[in-house]
C-alpha positions in Angstrom: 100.2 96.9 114.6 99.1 96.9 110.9 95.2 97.9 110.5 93.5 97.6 107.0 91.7 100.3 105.9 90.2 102.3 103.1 91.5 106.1 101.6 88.8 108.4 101.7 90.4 111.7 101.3 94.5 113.8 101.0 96.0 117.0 100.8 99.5 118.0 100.0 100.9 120.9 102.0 103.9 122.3 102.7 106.0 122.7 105.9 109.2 124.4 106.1 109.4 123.8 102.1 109.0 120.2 102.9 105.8 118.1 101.1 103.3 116.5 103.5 100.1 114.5 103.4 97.0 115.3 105.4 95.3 111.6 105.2 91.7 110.3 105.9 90.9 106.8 106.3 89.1 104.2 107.3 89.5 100.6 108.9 87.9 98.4 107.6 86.2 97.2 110.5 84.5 100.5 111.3 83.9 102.4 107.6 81.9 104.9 109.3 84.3 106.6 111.2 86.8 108.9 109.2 90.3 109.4 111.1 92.8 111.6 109.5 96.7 112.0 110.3 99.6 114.0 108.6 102.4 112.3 107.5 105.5 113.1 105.5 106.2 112.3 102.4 108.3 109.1 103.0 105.6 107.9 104.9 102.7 107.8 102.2 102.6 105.9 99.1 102.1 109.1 97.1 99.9 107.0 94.0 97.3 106.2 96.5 93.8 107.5 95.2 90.8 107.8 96.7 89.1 104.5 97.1 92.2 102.5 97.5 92.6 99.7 99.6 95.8 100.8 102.6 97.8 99.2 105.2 98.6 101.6 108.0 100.9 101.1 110.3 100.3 102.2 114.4 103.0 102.4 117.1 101.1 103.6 120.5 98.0 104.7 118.6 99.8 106.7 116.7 100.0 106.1 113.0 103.5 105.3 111.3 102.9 105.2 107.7 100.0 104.4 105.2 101.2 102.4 102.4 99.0 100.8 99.4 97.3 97.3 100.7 98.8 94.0 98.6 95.5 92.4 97.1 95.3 88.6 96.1 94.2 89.6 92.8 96.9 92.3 92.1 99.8 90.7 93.9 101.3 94.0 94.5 
């Protein structure tokens, strides 16, 4: 399932010498409410900023990957 959603906030920390991100986001349906998840590196479109439009990915509530949202104006 693919939610639409909002980047609020990151953090970049290491584990075992291997880069993670601590995410927080927002769906767009509920902008109130900031969830947060870690992900690894492969996982997380690492240009994201703050602000950005993102696509994240669940599997069992659990989410997958964030990746940066494709916009009809920016056709990315």
């Amino acid at each position: 399932m693919e939610i639409q959603g909002k980047l609020e906030g990151r953090q970049i920390f290491m584990l075992h010498g291997v880069p993670y991100h601590r995410v927080f986001y927002t769906h767009r349906d509920d902008p109130e409410t900031v969830l947060q998840c870690q992900l690894a590196e492969s996982e997380f479109d690492g240009d994201l900023a703050v602000g950005d439009p993102i696509l994240i990915t669940y599997l069992l509530r659990t989410v997958l990957e964030i990746r940066r949202a494709v916009t009809a104006a920016s056709g990315k």
